[in-house]
C-alpha positions as CSV (number, residue, x, y, z in Angstrom):
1,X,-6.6,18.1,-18.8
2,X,-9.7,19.2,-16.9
3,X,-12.0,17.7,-19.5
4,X,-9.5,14.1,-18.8
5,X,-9.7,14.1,-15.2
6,X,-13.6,14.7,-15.1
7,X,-13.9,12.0,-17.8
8,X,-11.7,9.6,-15.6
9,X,-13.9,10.5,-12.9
10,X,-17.0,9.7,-14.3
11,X,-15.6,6.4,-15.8
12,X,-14.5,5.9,-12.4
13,X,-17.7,6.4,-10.6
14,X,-19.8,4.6,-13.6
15,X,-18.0,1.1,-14.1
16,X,-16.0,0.6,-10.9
17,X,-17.7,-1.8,-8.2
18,X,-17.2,-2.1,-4.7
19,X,-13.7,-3.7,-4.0
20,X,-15.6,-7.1,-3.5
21,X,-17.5,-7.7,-6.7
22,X,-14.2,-6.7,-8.1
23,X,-12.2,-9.4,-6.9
24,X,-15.4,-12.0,-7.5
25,X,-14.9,-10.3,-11.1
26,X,-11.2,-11.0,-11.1
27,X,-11.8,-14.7,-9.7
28,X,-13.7,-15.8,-12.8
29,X,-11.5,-13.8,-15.1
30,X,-8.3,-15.7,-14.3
31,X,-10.5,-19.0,-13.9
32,X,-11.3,-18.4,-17.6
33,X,-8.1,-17.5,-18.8
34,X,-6.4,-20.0,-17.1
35,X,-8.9,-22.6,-19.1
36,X,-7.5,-20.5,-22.2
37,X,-4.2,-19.9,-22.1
38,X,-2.9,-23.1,-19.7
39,X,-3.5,-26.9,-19.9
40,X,-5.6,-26.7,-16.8
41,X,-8.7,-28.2,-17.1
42,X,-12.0,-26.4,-15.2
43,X,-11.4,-29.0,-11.9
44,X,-8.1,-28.2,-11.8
45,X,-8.9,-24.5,-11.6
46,X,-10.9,-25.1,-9.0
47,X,-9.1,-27.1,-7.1
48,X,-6.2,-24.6,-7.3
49,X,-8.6,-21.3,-5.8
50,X,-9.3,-23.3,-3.2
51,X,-5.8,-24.6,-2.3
52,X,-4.7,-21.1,-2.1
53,X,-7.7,-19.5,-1.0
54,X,-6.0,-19.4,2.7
55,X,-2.4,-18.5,2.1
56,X,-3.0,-14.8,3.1
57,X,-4.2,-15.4,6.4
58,X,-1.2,-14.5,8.2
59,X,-0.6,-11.1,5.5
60,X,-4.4,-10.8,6.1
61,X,-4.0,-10.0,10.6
62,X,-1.3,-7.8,9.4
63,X,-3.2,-5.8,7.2
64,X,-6.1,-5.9,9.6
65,X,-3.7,-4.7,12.5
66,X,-1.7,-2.0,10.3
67,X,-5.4,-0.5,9.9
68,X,-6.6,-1.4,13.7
69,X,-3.2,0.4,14.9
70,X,-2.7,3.1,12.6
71,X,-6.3,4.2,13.5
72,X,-6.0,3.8,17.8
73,X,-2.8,5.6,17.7
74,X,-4.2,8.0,15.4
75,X,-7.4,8.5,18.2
76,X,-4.6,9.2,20.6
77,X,-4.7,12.7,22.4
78,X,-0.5,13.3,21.4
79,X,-0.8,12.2,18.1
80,X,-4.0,14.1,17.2
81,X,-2.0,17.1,18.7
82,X,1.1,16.1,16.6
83,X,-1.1,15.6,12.9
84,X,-3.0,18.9,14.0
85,X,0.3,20.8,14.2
86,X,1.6,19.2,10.4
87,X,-1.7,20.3,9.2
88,X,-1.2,23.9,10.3
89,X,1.5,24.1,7.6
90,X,-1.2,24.1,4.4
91,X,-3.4,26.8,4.4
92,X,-5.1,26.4,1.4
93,X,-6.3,23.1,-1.0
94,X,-3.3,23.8,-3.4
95,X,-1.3,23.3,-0.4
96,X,-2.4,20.5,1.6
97,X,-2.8,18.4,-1.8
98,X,0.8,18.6,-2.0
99,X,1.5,18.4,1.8
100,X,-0.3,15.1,1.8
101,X,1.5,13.9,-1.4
102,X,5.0,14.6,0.2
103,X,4.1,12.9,3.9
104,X,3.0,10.1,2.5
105,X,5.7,9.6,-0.3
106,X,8.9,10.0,2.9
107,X,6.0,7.4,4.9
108,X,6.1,4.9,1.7
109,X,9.9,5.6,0.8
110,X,10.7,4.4,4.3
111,X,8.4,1.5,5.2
112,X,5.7,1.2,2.8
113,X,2.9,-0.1,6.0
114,X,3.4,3.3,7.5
115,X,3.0,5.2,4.7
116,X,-0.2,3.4,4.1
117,X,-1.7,4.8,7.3
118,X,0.1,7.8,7.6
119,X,-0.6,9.0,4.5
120,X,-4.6,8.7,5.1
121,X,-5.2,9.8,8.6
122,X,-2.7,13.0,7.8
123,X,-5.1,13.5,4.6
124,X,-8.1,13.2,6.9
125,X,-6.1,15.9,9.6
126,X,-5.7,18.2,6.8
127,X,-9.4,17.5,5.6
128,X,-10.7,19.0,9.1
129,X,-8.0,22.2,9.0
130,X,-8.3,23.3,5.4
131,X,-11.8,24.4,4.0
132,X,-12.5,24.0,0.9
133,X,-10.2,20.9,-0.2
134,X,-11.9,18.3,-2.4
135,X,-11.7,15.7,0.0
136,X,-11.9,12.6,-2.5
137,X,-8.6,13.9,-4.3
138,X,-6.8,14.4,-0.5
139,X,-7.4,11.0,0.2
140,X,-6.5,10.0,-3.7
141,X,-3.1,12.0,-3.3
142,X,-2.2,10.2,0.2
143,X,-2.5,7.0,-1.6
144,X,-0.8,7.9,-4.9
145,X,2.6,8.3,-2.2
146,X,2.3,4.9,-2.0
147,X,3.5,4.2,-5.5
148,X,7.5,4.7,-4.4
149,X,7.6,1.6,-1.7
150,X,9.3,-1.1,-3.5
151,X,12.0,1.6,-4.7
152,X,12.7,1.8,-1.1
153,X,13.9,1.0,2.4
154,X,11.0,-1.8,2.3
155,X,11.2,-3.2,-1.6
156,X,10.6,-6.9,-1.0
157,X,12.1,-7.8,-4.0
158,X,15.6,-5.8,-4.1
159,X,15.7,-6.7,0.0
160,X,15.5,-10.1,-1.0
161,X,18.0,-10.8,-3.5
162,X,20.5,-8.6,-0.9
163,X,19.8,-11.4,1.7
164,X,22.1,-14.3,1.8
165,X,20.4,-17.9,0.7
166,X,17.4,-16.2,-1.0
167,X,15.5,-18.9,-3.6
168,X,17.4,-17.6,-6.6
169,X,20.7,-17.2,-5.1
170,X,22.4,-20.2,-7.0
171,X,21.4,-18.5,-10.2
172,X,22.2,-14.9,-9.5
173,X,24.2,-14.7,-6.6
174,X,23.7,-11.9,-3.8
175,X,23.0,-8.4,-5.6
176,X,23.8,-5.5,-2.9
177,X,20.8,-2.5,-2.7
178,X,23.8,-0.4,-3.9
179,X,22.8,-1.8,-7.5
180,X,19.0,-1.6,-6.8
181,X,17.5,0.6,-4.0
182,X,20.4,3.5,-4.6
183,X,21.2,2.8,-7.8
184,X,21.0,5.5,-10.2
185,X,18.1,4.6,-12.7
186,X,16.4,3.9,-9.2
187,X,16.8,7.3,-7.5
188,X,15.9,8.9,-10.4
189,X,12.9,7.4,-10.7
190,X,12.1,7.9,-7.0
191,X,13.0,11.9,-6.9
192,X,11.3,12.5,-10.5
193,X,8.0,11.1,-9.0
194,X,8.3,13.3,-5.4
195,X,9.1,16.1,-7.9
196,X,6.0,15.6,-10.2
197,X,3.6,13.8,-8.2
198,X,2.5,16.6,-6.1
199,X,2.3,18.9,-8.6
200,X,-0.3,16.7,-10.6
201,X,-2.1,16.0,-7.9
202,X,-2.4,19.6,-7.1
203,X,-2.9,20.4,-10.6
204,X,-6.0,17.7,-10.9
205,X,-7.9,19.9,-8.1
206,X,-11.8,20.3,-9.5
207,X,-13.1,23.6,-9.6
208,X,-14.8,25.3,-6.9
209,X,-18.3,23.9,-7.8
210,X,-17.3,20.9,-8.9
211,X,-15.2,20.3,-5.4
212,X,-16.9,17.7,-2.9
213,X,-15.6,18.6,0.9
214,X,-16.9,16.6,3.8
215,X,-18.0,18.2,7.5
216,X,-14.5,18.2,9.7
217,X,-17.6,16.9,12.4
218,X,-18.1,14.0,11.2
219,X,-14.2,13.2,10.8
220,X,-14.0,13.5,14.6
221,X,-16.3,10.4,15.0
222,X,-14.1,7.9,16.7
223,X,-11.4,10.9,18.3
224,X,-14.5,12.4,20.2
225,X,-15.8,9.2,21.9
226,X,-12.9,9.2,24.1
227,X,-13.7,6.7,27.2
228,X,-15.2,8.7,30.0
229,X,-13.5,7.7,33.2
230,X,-16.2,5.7,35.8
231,X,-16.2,6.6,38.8
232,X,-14.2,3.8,40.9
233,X,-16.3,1.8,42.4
234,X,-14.7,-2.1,42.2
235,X,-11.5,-3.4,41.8
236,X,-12.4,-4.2,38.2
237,X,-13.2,-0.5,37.5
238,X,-10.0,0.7,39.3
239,X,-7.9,-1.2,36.9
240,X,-9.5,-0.5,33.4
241,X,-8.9,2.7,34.1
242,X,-5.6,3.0,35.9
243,X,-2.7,4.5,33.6
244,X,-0.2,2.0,35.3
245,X,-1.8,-0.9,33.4
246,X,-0.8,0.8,30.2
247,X,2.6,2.0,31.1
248,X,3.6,-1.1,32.3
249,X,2.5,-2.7,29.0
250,X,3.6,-0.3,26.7
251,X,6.8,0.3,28.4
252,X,7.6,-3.3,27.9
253,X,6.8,-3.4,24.2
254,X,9.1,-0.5,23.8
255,X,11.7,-2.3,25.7
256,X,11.6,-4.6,23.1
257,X,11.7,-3.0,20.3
258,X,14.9,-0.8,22.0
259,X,16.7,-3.8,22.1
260,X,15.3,-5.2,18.2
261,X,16.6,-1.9,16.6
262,X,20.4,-2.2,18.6
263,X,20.6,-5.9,17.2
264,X,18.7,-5.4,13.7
265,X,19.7,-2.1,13.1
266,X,16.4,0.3,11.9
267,X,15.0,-2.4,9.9
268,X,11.0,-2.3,9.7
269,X,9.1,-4.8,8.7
270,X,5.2,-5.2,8.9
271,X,4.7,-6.9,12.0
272,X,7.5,-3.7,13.7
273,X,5.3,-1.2,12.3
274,X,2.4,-2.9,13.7
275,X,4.2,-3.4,17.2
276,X,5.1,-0.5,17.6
277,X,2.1,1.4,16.6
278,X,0.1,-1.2,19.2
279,X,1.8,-0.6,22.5
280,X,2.1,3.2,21.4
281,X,-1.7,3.6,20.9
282,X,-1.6,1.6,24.6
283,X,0.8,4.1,26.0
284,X,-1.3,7.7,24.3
285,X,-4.4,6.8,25.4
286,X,-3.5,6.3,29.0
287,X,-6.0,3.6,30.2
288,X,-7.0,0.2,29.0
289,X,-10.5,1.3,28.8
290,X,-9.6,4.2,26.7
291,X,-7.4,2.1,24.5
292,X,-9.8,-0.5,24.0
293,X,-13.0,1.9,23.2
294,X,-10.6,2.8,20.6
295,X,-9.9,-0.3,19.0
296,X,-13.7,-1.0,18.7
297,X,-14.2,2.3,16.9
298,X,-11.5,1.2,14.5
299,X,-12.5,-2.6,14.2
300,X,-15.1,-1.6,12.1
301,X,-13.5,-0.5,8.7
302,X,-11.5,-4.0,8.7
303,X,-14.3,-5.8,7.3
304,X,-12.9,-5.4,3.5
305,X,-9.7,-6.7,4.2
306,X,-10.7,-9.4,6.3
307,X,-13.7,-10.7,3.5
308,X,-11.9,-9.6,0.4
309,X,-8.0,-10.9,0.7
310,X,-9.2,-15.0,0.8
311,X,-10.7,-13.8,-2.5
312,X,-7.0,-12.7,-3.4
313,X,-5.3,-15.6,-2.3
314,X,-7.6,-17.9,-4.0
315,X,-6.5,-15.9,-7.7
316,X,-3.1,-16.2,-6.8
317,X,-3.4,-19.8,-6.7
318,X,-4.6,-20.0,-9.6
319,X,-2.3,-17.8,-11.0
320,X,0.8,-20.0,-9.8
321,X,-0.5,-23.4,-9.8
322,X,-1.6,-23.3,-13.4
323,X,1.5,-21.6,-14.8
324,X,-0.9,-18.7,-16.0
325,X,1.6,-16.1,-15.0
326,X,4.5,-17.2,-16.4
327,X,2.6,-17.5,-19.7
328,X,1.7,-14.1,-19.3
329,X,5.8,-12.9,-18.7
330,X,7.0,-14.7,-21.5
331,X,4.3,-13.0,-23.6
332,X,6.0,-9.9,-23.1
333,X,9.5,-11.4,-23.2
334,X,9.0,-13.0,-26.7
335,X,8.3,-9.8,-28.0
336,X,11.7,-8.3,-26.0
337,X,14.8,-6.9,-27.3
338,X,17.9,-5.7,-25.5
339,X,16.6,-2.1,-25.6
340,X,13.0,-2.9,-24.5
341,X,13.3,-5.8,-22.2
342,X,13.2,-3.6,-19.2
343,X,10.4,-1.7,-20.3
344,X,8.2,-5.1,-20.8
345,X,9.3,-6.6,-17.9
346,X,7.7,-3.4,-15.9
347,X,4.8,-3.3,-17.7
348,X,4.2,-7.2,-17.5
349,X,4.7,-7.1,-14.1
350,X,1.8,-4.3,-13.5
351,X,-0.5,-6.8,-15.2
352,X,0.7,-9.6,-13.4
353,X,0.0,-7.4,-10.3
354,X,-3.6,-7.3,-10.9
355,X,-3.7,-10.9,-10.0
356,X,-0.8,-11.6,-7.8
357,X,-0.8,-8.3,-5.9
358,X,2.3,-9.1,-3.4
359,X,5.8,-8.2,-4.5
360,X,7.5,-11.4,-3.2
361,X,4.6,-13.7,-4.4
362,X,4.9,-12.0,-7.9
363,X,8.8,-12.0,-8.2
364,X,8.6,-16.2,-7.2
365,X,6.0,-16.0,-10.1
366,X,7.9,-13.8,-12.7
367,X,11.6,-14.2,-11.7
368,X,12.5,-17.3,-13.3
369,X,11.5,-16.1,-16.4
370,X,12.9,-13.1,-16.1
371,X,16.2,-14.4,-15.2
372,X,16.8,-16.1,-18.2
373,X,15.6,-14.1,-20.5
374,X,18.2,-10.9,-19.0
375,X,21.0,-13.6,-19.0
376,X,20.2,-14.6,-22.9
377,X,20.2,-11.1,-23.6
378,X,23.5,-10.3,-21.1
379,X,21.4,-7.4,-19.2
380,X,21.2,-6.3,-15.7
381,X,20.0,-8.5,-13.5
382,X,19.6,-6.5,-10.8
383,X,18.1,-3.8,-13.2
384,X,15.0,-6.6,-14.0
385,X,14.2,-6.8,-10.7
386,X,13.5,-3.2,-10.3
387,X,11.7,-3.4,-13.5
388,X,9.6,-5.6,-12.2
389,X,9.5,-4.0,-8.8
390,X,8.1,-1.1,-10.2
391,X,5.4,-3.1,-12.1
392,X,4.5,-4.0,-9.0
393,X,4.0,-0.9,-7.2
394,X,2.7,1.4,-10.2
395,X,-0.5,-0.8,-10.9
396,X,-1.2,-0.6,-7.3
397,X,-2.8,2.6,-7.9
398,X,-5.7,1.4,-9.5
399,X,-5.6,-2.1,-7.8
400,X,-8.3,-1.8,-4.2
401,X,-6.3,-4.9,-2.5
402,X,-3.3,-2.3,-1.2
403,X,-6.6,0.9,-0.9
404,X,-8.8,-1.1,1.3
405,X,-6.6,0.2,4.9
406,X,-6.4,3.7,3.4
407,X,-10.1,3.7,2.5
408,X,-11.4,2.3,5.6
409,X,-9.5,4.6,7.4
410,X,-11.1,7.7,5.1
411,X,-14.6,5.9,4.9
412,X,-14.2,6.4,1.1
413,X,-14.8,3.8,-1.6
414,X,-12.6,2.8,-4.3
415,X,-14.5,5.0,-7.2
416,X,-14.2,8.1,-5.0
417,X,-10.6,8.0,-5.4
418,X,-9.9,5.5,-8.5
419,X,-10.5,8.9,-11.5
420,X,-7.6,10.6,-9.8
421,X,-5.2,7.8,-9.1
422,X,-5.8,6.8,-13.0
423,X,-4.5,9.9,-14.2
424,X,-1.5,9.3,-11.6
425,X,-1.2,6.1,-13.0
426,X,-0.4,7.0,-16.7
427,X,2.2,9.9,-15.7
428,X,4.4,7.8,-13.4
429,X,4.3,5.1,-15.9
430,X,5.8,7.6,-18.0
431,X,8.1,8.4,-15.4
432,X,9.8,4.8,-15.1
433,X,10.0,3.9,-18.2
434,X,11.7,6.9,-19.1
435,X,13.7,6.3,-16.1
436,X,14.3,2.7,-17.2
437,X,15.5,3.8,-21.2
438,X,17.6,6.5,-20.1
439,X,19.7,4.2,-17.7
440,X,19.7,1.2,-20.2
């Protein structure tokens, strides 16, 4: 197993490009295939990429803001004191390998944005407390949490077939979480991974001279360049740094979101998680000018998302506009039966992830297909969508669009962590099919 993981390492480290040529990789990849496999002509392709090239831009702010947010409030005297006191509970690597697994699988579980960040600045708390740690593998096992998101609170496929009026309500009705989310197959699923995952990820810890740790120092970059208060000398001065400004502020945002949760009940969505995190980092760093030296510290690992998911947008329209991935489904679905249908719908949905890496943009891709071919064969309905649902989260391991916030937030690149979250990504696939036979 030692001999794998340093092989999957070095594969890793060899063959993997930065996240960009990656997706410039992808781009002609689907461009070909859809040439291939589609009645598209090469014009067509072409004009499809750039149709859809800005369809993300709204999903791209968030993204940027989840990272801009995560990071200020992060920078924040009470939450550095609040991360530093988790951290005391691991005391050695073995320990906060799977402290960091755990954390960021609850995060994920309940609203997979928060896990993103949570899980990687509590890896990078840990990486400053515990000596020794293989820091690479910290950061790989706070983003290997992230797997378990569309089995819960947040899955943006079972939450929208519960909602009334969805787009494939005339064909399938309303299917209540109670048959999805807490289903049985599904919580199996879910507590087998929290049961294994941090035990692999322990287990995978390299040897002693074979571990690469990083100096706690330079962690403390952007938390050490808190705003030094000027000395008052204009009105301009007095009010940067006057702590009323930011209560004000912040106490209105939380106003708000007192009033969202009594009407919505504790529903979080992306843009919550990134309110709330905003006019918290306000409040915790007391001034404006403290808050905002913060968000220029943090600005600057946003760059990847902000160049990279245009890139992504553009595939996708290809993807849909050329019917590419619903040739792709019905490859697996031809070669279906009534025992392995759910099994080929999940692992047809973590290739189609590769190119349509959203869950709702992939289940408008893959559900009419899917649809049918459960009702010719009188299966679950509800039970394909998690299949496909967890396609869609398990070849996010290995897929930088969903890293990119969790690496910019470690200052890692994808190879660092991409060996490790290989090996993650054959024994959870493991996991849920298993999990998908045994409840057929």
């Amino acid at each position: 197993m030692k001999s794998l993981i340093h092989f999957s390492n070095r594969l890793m480290q060899r063959y993997l490009p930065d996240p960009f040529i990656f997706v410039v990789l992808l781009t002609f990849v689907v461009f070909v295939l859809g040439l291939l496999f589609t009645e598209s002509t090469a014009g067509q392709m072409v004009q499809y990429w750039g149709d859809g090239f800005w369809n993300l831009l709204s999903f791209s702010m968030q993204m940027v803001l989840v990272l801009i947010t995560g990071h200020v409030l992060a920078s924040s005297p009470f939450f550095r004191t609040l991360l530093n006191g988790l951290a005391r509970g691991a005391r050695t690597p073995g320990a906060a390998i799977i402290f960091v697994t755990v954390v960021s699988m609850i995060a994920s579980w309940i609203n997979w944005g928060f896990g993103l960040v949570i899980g990687a600045l509590f890896a990078k708390e840990l990486a400053k407390r515990v000596p020794n740690v293989d820091y690479r593998l910290l950061i790989a096992s706070a983003y290997s949490g992230f797997i378990v998101w569309h089995g819960g609170f947040s899955g943006s496929i079972p939450l929208s077939i519960a909602t009334e009026g969805h787009p494939f309500a005339e064909q399938i009705g309303v299917i209540s979480t109670n048959e999805t989310i807490f289903s049985t197959y599904n919580l199996f699923i879910v507590v087998a991974l929290f049961l294994i995952l941090p035990l692999l990820n322990r287990f995978m810890h390299p040897e002693k001279d074979q571990t690469i740790t990083i100096d706690p120092s330079l962690l403390d970059g952007m938390s050490t360049q808190a705003a030094t208060v000027e000395e008052v000398r204009t009105p301009a001065n007095w009010l940067e740094n006057n702590f009323l400004v930011s209560l004000l502020v912040g106490l209105l945002g939380l106003f708000f979101l007192f009033y969202y949760f009594i009407e919505s009940g504790f529903s979080l969505n992306l843009n919550i998680v990134n309110f709330l995190f905003l006019f918290l980092g306000i409040l915790f760093h007391w001034t404006p000018k403290r808050f905002l030296q913060a968000v220029n510290e943090a600005v600057k690992g946003a760059s990847g998302i902000i160049i990279q998911f245009p890139f992504y947008a553009g595939i996708m329209g290809m993807m849909t506009a050329s019917g590419l991935a619903v040739v792709m489904s019905e490859a697996f679905v031809n070669i279906s039966n009534d025992v392995t249908f759910y099994f080929f719908a999940f692992i047809s949905a973590g290739i189609v992830n590769f190119f349509v890496p959203s869950g709702g943009g992939q289940w408008a891709v893959q559900a009419p297909i899917m649809i049918e071919a459960a009702q010719s064969l009188d299966l679950s309905i509800a039970k394909t969508a998690m299949a496909v649902a967890w396609g869609d989260a398990w070849t996010n391991l290995i897929q930088p669009f969903w890293a990119l916030p969790a690496l910019a937030i470690a200052g890692l690149k994808a190879k660092d962590i991409m060996g490790f979250c290989l090996i993650v990504l054959f024994i959870s696939g493991v996991i849920i099919s298993i999990g998908l036979f045994l409840f057929a």
